[in-house]
Structure formats: C-alpha cells, structure tokens
PDB file of N, CA, C and O in Angstrom:
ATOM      1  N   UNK A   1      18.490 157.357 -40.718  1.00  0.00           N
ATOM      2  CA  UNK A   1      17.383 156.552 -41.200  1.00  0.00           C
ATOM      3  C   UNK A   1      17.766 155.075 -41.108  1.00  0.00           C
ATOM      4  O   UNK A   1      18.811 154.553 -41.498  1.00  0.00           O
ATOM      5  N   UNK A   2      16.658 154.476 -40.483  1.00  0.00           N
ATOM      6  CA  UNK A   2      16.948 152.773 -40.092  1.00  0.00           C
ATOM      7  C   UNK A   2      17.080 151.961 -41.708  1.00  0.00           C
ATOM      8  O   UNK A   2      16.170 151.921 -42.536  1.00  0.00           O
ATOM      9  N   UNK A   3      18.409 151.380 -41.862  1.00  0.00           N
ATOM     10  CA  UNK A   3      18.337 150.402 -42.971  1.00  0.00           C
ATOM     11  C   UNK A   3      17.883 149.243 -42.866  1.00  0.00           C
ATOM     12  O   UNK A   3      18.119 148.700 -41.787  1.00  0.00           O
ATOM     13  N   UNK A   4      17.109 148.464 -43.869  1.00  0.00           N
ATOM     14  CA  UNK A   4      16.485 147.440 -43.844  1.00  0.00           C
ATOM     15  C   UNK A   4      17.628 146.184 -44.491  1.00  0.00           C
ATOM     16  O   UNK A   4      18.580 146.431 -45.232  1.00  0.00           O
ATOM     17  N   UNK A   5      17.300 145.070 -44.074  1.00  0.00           N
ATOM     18  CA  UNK A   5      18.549 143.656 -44.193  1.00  0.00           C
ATOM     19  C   UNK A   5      17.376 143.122 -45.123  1.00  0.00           C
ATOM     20  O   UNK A   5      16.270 143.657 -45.052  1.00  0.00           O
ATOM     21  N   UNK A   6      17.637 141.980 -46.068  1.00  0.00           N
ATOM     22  CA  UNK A   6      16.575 140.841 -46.541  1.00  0.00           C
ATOM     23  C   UNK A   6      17.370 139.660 -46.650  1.00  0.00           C
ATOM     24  O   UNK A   6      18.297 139.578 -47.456  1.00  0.00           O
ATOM     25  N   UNK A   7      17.076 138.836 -45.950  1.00  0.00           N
ATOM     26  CA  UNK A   7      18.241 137.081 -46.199  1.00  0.00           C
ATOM     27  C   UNK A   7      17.057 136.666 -46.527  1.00  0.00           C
ATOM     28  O   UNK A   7      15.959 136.878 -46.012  1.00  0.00           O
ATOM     29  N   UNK A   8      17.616 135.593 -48.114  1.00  0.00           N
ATOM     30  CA  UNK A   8      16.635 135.055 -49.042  1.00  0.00           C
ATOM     31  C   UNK A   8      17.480 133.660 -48.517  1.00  0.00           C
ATOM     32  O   UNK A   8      18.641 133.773 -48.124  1.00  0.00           O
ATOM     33  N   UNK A   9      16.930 132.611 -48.542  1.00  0.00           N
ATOM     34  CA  UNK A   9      17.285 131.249 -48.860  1.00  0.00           C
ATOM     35  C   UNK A   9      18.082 130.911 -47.575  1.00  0.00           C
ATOM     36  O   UNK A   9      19.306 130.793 -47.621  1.00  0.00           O
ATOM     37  N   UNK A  10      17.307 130.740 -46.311  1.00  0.00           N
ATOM     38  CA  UNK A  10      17.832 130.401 -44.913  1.00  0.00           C
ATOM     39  C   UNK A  10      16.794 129.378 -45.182  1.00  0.00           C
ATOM     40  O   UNK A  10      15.759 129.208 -45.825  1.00  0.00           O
ATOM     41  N   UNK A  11      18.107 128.406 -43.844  1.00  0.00           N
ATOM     42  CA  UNK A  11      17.375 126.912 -43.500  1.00  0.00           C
ATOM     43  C   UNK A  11      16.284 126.846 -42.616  1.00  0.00           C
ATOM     44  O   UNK A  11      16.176 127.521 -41.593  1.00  0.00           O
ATOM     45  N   UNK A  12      15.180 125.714 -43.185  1.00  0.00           N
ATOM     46  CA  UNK A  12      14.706 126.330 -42.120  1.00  0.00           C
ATOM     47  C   UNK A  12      14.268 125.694 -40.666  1.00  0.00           C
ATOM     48  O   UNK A  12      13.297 125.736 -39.910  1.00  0.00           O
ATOM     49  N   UNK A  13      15.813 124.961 -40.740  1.00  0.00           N
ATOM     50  CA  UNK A  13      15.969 125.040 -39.224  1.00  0.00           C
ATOM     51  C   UNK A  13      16.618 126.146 -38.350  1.00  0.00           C
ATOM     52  O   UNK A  13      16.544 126.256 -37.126  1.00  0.00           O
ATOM     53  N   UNK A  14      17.269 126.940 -39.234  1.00  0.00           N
ATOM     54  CA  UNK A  14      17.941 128.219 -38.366  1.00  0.00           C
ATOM     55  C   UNK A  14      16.510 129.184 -38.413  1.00  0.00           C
ATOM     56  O   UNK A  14      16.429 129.955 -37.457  1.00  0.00           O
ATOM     57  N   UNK A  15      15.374 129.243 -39.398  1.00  0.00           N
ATOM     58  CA  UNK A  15      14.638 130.133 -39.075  1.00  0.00           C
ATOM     59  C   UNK A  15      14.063 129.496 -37.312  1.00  0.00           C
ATOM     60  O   UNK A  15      13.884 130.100 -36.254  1.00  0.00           O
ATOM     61  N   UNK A  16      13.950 128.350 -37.616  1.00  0.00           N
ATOM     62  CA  UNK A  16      13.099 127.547 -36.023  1.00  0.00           C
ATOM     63  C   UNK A  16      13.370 127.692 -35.058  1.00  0.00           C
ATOM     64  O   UNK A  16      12.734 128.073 -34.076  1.00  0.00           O
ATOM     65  N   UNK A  17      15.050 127.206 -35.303  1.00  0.00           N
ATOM     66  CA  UNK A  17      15.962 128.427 -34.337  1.00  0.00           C
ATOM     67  C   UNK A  17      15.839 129.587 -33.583  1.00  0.00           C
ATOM     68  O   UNK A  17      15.894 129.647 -32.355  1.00  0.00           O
ATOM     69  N   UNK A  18      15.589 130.961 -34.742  1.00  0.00           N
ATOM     70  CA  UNK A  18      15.757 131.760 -34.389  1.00  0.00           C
ATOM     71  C   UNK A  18      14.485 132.167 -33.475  1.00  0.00           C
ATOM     72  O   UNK A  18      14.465 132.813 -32.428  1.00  0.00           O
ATOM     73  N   UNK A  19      13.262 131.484 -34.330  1.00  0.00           N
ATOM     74  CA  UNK A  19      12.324 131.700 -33.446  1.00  0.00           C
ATOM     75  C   UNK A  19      11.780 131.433 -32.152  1.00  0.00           C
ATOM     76  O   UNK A  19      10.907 132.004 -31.498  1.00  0.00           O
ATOM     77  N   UNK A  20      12.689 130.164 -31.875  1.00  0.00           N
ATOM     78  CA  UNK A  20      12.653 130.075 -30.255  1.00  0.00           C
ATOM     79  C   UNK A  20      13.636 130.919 -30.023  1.00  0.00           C
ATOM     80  O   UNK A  20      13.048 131.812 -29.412  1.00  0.00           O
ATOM     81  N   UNK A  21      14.303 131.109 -30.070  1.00  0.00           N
ATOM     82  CA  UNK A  21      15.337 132.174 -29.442  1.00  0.00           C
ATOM     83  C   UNK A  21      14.366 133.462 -28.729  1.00  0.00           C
ATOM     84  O   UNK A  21      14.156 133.959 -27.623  1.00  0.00           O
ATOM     85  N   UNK A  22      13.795 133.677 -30.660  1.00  0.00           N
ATOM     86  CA  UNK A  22      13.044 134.996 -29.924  1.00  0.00           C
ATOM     87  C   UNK A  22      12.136 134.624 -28.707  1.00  0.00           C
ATOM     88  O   UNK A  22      12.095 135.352 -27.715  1.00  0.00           O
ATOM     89  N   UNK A  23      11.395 133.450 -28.811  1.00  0.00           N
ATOM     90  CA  UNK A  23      10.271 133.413 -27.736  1.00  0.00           C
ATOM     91  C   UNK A  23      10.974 133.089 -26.171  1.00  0.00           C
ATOM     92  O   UNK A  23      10.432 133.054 -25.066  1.00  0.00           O
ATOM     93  N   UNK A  24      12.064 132.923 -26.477  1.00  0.00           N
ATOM     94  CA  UNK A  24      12.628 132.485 -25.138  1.00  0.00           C
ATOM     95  C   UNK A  24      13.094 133.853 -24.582  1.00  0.00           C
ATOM     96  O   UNK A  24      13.224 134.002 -23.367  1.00  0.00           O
ATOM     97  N   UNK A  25      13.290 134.634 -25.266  1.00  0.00           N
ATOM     98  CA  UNK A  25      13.592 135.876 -25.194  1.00  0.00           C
ATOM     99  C   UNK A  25      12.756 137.393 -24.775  1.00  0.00           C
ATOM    100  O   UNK A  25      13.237 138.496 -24.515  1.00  0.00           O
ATOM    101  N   UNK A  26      11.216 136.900 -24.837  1.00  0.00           N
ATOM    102  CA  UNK A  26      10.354 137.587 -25.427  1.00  0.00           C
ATOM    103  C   UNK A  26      10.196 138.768 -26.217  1.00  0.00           C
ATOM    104  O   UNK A  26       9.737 139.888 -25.991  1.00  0.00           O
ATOM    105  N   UNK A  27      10.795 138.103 -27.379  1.00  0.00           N
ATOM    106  CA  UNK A  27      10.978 139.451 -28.726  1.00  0.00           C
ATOM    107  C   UNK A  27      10.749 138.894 -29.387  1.00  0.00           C
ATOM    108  O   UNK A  27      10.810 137.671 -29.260  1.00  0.00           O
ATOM    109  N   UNK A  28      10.262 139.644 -30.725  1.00  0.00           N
ATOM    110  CA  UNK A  28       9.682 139.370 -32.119  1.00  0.00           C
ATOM    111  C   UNK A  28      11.127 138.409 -32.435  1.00  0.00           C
ATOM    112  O   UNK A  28      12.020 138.167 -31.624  1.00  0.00           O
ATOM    113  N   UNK A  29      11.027 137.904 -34.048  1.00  0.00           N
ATOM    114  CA  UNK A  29      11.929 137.560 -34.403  1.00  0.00           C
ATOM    115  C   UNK A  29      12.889 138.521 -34.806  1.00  0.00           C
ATOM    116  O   UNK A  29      14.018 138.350 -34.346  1.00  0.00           O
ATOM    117  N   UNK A  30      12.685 139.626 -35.660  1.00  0.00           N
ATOM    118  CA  UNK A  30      12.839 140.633 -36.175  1.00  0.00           C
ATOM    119  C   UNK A  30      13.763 141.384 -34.773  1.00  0.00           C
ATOM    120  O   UNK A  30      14.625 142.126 -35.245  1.00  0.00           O
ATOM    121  N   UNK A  31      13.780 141.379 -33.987  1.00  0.00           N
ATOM    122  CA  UNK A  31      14.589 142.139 -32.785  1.00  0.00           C
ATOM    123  C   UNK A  31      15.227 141.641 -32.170  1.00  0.00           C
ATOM    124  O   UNK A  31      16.025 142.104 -31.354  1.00  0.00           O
ATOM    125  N   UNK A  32      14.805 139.645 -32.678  1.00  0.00           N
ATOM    126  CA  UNK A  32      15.991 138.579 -32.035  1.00  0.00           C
ATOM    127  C   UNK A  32      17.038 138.603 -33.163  1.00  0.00           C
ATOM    128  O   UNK A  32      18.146 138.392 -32.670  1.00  0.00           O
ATOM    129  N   UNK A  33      17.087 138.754 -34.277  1.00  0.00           N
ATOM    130  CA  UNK A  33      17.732 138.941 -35.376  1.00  0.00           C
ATOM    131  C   UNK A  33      18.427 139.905 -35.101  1.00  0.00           C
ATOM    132  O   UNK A  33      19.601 139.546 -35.011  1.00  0.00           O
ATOM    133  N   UNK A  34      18.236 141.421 -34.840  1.00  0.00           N
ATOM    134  CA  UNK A  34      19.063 142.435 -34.833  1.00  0.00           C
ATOM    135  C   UNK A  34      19.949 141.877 -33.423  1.00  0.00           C
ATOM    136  O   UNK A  34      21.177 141.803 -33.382  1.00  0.00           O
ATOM    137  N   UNK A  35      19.150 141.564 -32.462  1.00  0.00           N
ATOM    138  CA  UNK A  35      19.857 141.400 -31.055  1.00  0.00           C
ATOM    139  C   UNK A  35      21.502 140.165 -31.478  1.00  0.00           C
ATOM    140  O   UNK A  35      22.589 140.122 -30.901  1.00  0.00           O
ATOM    141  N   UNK A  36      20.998 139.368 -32.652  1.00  0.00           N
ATOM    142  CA  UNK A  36      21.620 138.295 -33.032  1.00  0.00           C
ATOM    143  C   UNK A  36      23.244 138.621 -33.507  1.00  0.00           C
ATOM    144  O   UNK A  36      24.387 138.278 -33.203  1.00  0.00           O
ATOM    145  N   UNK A  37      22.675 139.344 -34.273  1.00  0.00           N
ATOM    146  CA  UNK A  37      23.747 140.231 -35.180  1.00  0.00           C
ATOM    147  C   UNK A  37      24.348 141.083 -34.522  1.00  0.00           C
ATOM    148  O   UNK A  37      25.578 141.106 -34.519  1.00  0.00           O
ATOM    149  N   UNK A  38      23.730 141.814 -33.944  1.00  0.00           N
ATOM    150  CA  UNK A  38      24.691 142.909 -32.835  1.00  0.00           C
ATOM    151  C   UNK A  38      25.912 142.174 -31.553  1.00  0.00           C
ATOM    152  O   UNK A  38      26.896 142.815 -31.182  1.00  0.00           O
ATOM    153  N   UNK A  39      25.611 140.882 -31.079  1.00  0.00           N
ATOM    154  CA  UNK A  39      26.152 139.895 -30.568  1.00  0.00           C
ATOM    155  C   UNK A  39      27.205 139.637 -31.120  1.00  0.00           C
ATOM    156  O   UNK A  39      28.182 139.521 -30.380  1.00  0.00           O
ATOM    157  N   UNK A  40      27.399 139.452 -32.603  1.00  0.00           N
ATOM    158  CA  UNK A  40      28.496 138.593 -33.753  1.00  0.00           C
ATOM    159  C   UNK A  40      29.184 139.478 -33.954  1.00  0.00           C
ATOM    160  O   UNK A  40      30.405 139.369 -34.061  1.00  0.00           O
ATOM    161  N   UNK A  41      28.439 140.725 -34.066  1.00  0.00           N
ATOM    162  CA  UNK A  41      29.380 141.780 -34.871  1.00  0.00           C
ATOM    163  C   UNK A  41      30.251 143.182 -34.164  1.00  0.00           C
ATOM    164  O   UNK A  41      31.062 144.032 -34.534  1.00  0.00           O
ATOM    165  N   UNK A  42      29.392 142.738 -32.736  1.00  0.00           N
ATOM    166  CA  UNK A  42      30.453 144.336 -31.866  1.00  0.00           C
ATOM    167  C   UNK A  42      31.596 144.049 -31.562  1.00  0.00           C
ATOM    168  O   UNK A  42      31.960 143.004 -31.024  1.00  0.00           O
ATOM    169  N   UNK A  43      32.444 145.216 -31.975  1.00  0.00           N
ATOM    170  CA  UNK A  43      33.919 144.852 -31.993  1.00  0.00           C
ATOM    171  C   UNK A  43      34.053 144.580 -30.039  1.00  0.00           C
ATOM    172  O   UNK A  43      33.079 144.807 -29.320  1.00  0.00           O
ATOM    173  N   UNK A  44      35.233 144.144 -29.540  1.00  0.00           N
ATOM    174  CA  UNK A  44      35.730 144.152 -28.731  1.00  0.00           C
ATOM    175  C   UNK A  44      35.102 142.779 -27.532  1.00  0.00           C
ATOM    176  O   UNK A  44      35.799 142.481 -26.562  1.00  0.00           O
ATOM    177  N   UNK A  45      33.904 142.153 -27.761  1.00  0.00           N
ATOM    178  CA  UNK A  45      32.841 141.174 -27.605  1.00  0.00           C
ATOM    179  C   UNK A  45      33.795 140.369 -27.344  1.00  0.00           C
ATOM    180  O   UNK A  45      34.852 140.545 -27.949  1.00  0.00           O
ATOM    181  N   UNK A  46      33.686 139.258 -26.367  1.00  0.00           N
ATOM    182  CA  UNK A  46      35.376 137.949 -26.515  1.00  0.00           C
ATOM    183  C   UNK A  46      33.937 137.204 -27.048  1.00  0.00           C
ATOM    184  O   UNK A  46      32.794 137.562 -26.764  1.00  0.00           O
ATOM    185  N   UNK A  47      34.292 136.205 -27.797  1.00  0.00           N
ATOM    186  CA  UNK A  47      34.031 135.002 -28.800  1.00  0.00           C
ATOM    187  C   UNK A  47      33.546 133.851 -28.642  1.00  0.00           C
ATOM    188  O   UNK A  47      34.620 133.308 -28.901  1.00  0.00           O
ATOM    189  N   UNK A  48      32.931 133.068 -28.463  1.00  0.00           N
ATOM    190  CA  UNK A  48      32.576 131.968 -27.642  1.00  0.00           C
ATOM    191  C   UNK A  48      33.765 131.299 -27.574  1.00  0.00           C
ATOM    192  O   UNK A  48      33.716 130.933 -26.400  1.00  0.00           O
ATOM    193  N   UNK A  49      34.961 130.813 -28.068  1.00  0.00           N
ATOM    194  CA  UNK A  49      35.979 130.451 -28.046  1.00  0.00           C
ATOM    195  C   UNK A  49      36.628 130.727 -26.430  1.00  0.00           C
ATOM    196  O   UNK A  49      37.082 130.089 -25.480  1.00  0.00           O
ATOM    197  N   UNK A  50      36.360 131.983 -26.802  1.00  0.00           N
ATOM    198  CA  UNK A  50      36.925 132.933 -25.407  1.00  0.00           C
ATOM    199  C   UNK A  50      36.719 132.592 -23.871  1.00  0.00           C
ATOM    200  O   UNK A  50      37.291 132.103 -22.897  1.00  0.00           O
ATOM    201  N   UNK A  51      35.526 133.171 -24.290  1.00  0.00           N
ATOM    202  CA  UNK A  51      34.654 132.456 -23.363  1.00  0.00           C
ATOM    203  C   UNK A  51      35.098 131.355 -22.570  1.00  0.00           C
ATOM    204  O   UNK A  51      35.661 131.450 -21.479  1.00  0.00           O
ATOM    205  N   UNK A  52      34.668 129.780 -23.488  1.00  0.00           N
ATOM    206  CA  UNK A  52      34.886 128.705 -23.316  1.00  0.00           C
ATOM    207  C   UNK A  52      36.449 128.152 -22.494  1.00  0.00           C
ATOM    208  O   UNK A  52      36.621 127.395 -21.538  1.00  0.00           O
ATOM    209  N   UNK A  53      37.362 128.874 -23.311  1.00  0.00           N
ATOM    210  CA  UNK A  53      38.807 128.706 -22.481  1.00  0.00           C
ATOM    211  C   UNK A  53      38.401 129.391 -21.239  1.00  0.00           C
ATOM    212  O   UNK A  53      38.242 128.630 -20.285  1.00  0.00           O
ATOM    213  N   UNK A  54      38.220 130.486 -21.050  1.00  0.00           N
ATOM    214  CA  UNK A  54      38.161 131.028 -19.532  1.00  0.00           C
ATOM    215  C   UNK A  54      37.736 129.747 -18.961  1.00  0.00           C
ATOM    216  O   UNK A  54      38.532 129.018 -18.368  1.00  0.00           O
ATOM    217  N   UNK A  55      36.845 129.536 -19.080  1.00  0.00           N
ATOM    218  CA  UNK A  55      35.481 128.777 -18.163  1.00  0.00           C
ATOM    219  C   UNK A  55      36.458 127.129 -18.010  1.00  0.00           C
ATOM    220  O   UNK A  55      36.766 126.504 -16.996  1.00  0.00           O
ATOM    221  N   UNK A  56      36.622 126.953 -18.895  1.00  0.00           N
ATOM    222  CA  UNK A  56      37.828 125.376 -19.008  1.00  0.00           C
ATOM    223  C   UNK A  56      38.882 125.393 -18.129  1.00  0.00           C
ATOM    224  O   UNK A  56      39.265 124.449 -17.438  1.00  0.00           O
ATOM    225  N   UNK A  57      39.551 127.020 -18.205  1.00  0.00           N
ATOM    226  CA  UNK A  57      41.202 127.275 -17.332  1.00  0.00           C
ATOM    227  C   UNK A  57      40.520 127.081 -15.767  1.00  0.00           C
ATOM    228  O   UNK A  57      41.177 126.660 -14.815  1.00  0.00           O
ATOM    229  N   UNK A  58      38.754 127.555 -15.673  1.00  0.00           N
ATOM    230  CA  UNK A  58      38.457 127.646 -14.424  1.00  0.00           C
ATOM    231  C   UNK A  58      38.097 125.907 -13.160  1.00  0.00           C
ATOM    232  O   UNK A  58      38.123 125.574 -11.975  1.00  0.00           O
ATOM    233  N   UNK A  59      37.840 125.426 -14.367  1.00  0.00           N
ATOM    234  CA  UNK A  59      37.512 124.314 -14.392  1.00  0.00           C
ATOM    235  C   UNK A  59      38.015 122.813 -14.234  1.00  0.00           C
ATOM    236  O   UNK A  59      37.583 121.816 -13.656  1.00  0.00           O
ATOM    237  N   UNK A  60      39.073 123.097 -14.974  1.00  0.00           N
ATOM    238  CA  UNK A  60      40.268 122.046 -15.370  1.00  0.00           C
ATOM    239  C   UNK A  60      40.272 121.175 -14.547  1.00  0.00           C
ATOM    240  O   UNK A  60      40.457 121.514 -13.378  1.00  0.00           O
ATOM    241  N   UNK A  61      40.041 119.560 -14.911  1.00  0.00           N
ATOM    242  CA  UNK A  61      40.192 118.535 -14.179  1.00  0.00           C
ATOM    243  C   UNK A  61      40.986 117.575 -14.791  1.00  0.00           C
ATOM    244  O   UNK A  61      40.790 117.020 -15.872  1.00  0.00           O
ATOM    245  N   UNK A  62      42.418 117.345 -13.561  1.00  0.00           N
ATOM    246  CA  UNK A  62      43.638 116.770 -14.379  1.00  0.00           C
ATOM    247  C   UNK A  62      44.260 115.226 -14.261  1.00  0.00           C
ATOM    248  O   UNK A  62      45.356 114.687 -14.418  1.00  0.00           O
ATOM    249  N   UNK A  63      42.720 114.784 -13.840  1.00  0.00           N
ATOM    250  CA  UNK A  63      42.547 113.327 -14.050  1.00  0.00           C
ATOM    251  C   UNK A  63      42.009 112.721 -15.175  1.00  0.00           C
ATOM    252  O   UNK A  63      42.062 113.484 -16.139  1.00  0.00           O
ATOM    253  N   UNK A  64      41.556 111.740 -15.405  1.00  0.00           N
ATOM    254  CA  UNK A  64      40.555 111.251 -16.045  1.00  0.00           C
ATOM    255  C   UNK A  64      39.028 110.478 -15.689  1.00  0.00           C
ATOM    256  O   UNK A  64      38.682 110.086 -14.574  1.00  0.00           O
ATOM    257  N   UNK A  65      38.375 110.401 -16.740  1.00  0.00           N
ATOM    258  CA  UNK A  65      36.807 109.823 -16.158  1.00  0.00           C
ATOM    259  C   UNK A  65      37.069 108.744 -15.501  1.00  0.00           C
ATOM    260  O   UNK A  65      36.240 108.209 -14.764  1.00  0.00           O
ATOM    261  N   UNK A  66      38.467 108.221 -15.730  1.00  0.00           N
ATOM    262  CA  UNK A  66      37.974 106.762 -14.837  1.00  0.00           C
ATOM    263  C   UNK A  66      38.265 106.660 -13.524  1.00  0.00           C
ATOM    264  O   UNK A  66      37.823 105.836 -12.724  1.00  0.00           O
ATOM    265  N   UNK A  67      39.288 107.834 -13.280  1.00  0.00           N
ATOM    266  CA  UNK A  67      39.523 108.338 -11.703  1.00  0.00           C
ATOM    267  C   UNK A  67      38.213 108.749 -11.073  1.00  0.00           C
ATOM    268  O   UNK A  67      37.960 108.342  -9.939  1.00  0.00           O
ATOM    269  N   UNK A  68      37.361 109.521 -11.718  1.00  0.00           N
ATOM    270  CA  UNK A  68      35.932 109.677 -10.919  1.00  0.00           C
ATOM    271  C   UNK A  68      35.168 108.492 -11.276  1.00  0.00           C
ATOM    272  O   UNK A  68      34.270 108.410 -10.438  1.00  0.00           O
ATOM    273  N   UNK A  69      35.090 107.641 -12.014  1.00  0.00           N
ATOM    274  CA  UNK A  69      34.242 106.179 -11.837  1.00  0.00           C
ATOM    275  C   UNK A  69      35.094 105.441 -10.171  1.00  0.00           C
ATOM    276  O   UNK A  69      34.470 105.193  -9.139  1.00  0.00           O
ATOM    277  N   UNK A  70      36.256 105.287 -10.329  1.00  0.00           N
ATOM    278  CA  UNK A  70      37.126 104.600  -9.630  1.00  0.00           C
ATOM    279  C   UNK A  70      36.254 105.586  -8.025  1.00  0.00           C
ATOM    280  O   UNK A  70      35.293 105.217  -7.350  1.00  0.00           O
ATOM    281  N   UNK A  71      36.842 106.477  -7.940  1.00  0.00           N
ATOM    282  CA  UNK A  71      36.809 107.351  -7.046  1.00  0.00           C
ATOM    283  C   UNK A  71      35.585 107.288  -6.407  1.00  0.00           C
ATOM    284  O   UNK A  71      35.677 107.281  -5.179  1.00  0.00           O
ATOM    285  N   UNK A  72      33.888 107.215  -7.099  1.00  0.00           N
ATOM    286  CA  UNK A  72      32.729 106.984  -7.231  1.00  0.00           C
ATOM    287  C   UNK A  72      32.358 105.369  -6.651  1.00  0.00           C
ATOM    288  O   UNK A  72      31.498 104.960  -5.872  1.00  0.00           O
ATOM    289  N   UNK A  73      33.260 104.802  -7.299  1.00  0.00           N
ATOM    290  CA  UNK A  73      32.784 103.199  -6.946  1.00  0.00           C
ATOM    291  C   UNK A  73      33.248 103.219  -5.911  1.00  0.00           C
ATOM    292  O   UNK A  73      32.551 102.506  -5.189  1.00  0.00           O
ATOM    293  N   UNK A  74      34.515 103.870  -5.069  1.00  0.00           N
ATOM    294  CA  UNK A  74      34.913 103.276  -3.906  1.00  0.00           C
ATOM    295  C   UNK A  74      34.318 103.759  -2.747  1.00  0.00           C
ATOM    296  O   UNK A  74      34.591 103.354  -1.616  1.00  0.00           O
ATOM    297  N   UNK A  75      33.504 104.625  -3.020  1.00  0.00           N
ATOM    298  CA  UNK A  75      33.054 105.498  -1.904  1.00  0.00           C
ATOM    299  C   UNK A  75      32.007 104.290  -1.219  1.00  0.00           C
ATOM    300  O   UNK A  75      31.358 104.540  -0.204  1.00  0.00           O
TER     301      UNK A  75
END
C-alpha cells in the first residue's frame, strides 16, 4: 500500500522551484517530488559532487583566464 509524505512549512521559492521542474518535465508536481526524492535517496547514485569532479578531471584547464584573454587578443 502506497504511503503518503506531508511537508508543512516549505519556501516558497522551492515550491516555484519545484513547479517548474515539474513543467519542464511534464509531470504533476506530486511525481516531480517523488521523481525528486528518488534522485537524493537511491543508494549507489554518484552525487553531484561526483559528477562535477568527473566532468572537471575531463576538462581541466592548466592555465589561467588571462592566458585565454592574452591568447584571444593576439589572434
């Protein structure tokens, strides 16, 4: 039998949030919420953290901005 959640006293910019989410999504809020939670909470999921390093290690640029201004202006 499906259990029911109730969150009393959300901001309500995270409700505004959530509700574009859902519409960007095309789901109720109510199924962007579960979809939300199921995201945060399945074990084994890597983390946005995770994520983010991958994507950085892939990325890595081992100059600085002013080498691409420099680099940019001289062209």
């Amino acid at each position: 039998m499906p259990l029911q959640l109730t969150v009393r006293g959300l901001d309500p910019a995270l409700v505004a949030a959530l509700k574009r989410r859902a519409a960007e999504h095309g789901r109720s809020m109510e199924a962007e919420h579960r979809e939300a939670l199921r995201e945060a909470l399945t074990p084994g999921r890597k983390d946005f953290w995770s994520r983010a390093d991958a994507i950085r290690s892939r990325t890595r640029w081992d100059g600085t901005s002013a080498d691409l201004i420099r680099e940019d202006r001289d062209r």
